[in-house]
C-alpha positions in Angstrom: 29.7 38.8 80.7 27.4 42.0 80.3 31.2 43.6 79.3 32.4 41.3 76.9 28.9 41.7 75.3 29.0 45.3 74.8 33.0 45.3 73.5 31.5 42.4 71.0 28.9 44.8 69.7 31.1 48.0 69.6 33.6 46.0 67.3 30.3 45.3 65.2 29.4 48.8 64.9 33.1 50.0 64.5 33.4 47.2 61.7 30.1 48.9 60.0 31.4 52.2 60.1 34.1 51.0 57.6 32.2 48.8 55.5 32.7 49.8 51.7 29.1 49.7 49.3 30.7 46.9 47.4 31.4 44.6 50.9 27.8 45.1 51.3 26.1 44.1 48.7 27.5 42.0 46.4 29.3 38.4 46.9 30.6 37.8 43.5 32.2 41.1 42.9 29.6 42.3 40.8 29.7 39.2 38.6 25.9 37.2 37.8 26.2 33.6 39.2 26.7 31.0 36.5 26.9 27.7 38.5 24.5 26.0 40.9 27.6 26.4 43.1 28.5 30.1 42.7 24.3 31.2 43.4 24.3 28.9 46.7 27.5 30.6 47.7 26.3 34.0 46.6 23.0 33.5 48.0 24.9 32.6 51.6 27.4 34.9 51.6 24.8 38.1 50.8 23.0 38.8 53.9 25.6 37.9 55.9 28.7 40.7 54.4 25.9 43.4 54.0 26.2 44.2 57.7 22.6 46.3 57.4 20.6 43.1 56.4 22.8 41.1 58.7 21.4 43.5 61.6 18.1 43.4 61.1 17.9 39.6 60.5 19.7 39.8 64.4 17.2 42.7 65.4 14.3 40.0 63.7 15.5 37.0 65.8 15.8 38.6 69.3 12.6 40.6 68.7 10.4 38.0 68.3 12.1 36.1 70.9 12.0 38.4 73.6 8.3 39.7 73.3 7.2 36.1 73.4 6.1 35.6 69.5 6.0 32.0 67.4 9.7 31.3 65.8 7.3 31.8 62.6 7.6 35.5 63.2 11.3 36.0 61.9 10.2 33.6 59.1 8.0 36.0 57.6 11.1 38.2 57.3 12.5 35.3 55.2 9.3 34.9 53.4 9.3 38.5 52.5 12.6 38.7 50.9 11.9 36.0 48.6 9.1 37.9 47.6 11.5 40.8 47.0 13.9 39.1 44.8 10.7 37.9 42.6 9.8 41.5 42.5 13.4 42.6 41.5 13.5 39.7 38.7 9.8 40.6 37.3 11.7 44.3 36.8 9.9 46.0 39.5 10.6 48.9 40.8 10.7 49.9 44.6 12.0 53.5 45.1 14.2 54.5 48.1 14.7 50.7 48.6 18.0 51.1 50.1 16.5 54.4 52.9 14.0 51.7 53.9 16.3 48.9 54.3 18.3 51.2 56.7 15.6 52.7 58.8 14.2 49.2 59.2 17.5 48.7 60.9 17.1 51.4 62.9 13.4 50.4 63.6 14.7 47.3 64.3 17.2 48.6 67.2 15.3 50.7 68.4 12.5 48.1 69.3 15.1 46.1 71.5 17.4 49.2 73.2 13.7 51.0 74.5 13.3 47.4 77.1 9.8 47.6 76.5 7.1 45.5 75.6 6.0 45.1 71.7 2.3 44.7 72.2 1.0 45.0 68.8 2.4 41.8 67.5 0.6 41.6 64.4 2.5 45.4 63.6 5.4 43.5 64.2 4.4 40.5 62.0 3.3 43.2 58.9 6.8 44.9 59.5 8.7 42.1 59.1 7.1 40.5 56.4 6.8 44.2 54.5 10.3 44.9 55.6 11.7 41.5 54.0 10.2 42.7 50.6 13.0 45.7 50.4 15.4 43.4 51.8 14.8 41.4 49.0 14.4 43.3 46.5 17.7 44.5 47.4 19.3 40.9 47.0 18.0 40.2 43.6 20.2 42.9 42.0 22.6 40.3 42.4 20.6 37.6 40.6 19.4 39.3 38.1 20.2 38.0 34.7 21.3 34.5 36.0 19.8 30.9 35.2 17.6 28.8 36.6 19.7 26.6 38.2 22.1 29.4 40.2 19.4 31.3 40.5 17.4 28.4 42.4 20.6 27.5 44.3 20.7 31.3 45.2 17.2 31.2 46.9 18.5 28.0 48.9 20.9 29.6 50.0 19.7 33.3 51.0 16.6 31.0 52.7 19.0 28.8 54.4 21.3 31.3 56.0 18.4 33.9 57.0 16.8 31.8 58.5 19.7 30.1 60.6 20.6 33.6 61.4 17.2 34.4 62.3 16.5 31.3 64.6 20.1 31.2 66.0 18.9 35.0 67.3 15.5 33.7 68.6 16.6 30.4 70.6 19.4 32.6 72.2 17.2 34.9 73.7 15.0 31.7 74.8 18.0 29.5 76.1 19.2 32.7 78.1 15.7 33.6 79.4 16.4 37.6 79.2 13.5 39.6 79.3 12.4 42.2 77.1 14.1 44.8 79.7 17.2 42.5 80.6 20.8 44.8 79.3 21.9 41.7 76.8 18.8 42.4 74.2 18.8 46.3 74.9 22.9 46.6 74.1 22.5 44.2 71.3 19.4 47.0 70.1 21.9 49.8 71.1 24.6 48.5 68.6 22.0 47.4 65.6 20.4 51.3 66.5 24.3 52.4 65.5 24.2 50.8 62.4 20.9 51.7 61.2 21.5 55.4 61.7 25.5 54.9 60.5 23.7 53.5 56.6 20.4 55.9 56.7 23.0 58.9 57.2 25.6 57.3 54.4 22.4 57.3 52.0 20.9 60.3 52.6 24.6 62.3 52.6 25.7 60.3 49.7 
């Protein structure tokens, strides 16, 4: 079991190592939603082929879950990065957005592969929600422009999907009953580590 875990994770990290920009960040191709349908499809697909969000939303989940917070604690993750696209959409700017994103990954990793204790939950509580804001503001490049309607069904969706990521994470962890130092969480903290260092090196090289 502990085996096939760790292969699933390398393949993730392997699969990150290769992941073009583009993959990551946009769903449409570069194109603004038009259609309630094309931002609710956008606004699914985003966090989940932008394998750095897609980490931390994991790292989020089993965080939470394994130093015994509320299932709101993840949330606040969500919360903040529909704070983020408002702040992209009012024209705001948030420098080094994309350096923050990736050490939040690498936070985020680091938090579960140590097997220790997060005792300072409202820290944890103020990074997610903080963290969710870049995140977010991130995501509303590709809304930016669009209607009301896509850009509502975009929202929806990038809610949706977070969050399902998020909880899916957190009621894992519970279901399983591992520990904060059990080797499931720590190699799933290892691999998000990986791609946290694998996007902070792309963007400070590149």
């Amino acid at each position: 079991m502990t085996a096939r875990i760790a292969r699933i994770f390398s393949a993730f990290v392997f699969s990150t190592l290769f992941a073009t920009s583009a993959q990551a960040h946009h769903a449409m191709d570069g194109q603004t939603p038009t259609t309630l349908y094309e931002g609710l499809v956008s606004g699914l697909a985003h966090p989940v082929i932008g394998l750095d969000h897609l980490a931390f939303i994991v790292a989020a989940g089993l965080i939470a879950a394994v130093a015994g917070m509320s299932l709101f604690a993840p949330l606040l993750f969500v919360a903040g990065s529909l704070i983020g696209v408002g702040l992209h959409l009012m024209l705001l700017d948030l420098p080094a957005a994309e350096i923050i994103i990736a050490a939040s990954v690498l936070a985020g990793g680091w938090l579960l592969a140590r097997g220790r204790a997060v005792e300072n939950h409202m820290l944890v509580f103020a990074m997610f929600l903080v963290v969710g804001v870049f995140h977010g503001y991130a995501f509303g490049e590709a809304i930016v422009g669009s209607e009301e309607t896509p850009l509502i069904a975009y929202l929806a969706g990038l809610a949706a999907i977070q969050s399902a990521i998020a909880l899916g994470a957190y009621f894992l962890v519970r279901s399983r009953g591992w520990a904060v130092e059990a080797t499931q969480p720590r190699l799933a903290g290892a691999a998000i580590l990986g791609v946290g260092v694998t996007f902070l090196a792309g963007h400070l090289v590149g």
